[in-house]
N, C-alpha and C positions, 0 to 999 in steps of 0.2 A: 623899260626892262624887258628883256626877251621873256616870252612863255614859256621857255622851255625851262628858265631857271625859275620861274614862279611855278611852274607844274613839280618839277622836282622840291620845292618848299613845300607845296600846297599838299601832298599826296602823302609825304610821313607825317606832317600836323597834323593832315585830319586823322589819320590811323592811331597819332598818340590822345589828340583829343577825345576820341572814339573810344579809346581805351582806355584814358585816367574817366570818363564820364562813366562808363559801365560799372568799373572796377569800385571811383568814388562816388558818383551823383555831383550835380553840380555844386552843392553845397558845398558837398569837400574838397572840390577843386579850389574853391575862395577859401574855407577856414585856415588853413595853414596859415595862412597870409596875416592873417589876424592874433598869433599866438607868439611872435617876436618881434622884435624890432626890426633885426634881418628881414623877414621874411615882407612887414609893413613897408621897408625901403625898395625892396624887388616890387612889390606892389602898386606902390608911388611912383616907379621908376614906371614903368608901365600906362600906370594912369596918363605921366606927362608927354610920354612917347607917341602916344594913341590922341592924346589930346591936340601934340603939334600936326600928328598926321591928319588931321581932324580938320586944321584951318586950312592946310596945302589943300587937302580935297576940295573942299570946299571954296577954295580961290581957283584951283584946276577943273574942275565941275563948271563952273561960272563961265568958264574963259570958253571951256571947248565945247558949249550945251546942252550939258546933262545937266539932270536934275544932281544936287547932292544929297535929299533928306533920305533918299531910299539907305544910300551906302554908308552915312553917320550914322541912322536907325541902327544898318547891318554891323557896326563898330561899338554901337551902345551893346546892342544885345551879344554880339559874338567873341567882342577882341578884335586877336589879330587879323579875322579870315574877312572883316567888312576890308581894310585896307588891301590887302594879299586879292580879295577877289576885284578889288577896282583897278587896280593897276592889271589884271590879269584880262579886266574887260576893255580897257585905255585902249584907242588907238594908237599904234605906236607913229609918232613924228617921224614926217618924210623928209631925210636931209639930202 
């Protein structure tokens, strides 16, 4: 994936991440999540999105010799930005 459309993702997330953390604290970033069903399915949804991303990394890591436990770490702790920042550090494939 070009840098320029991961920089263009990367630069209003962290601005909105930046700003629901101020605004709520991490906490209330997850409680919502927790008080419907809606909200538990986006959650879920999420969970198994990050999770498939999780295994590709981790088979793409392997193949081209990175390490992968740094960027799962960065996916345990952050979400989306451990995925978003690996593809963003990936060498891109020369065709």
């Amino acid at each position: 994936m070009p840098r320029t459309i991961l920089t263009l993702i990367l630069i209003p997330f962290s601005a909105l991440t930046a700003l629901a953390l101020w605004h709520h604290g991490f906490w209330g970033i997850l409680e919502p999540n927790f008080q419907s069903y809606g909200a538990g399915q986006v959650f879920a949804d999420l969970v198994i999105a990050l999770t498939l991303f999780m295994v590709w990394m981790w088979q793409d890591a392997k193949a081209t010799g990175r390490n992968p436990w740094p960027w799962i770490a960065l996916t345990l702790a952050t979400g989306s930005f451990g995925p978003l920042l690996y593809l963003f550090t990936r060498k891109q494939p020369t065709t």
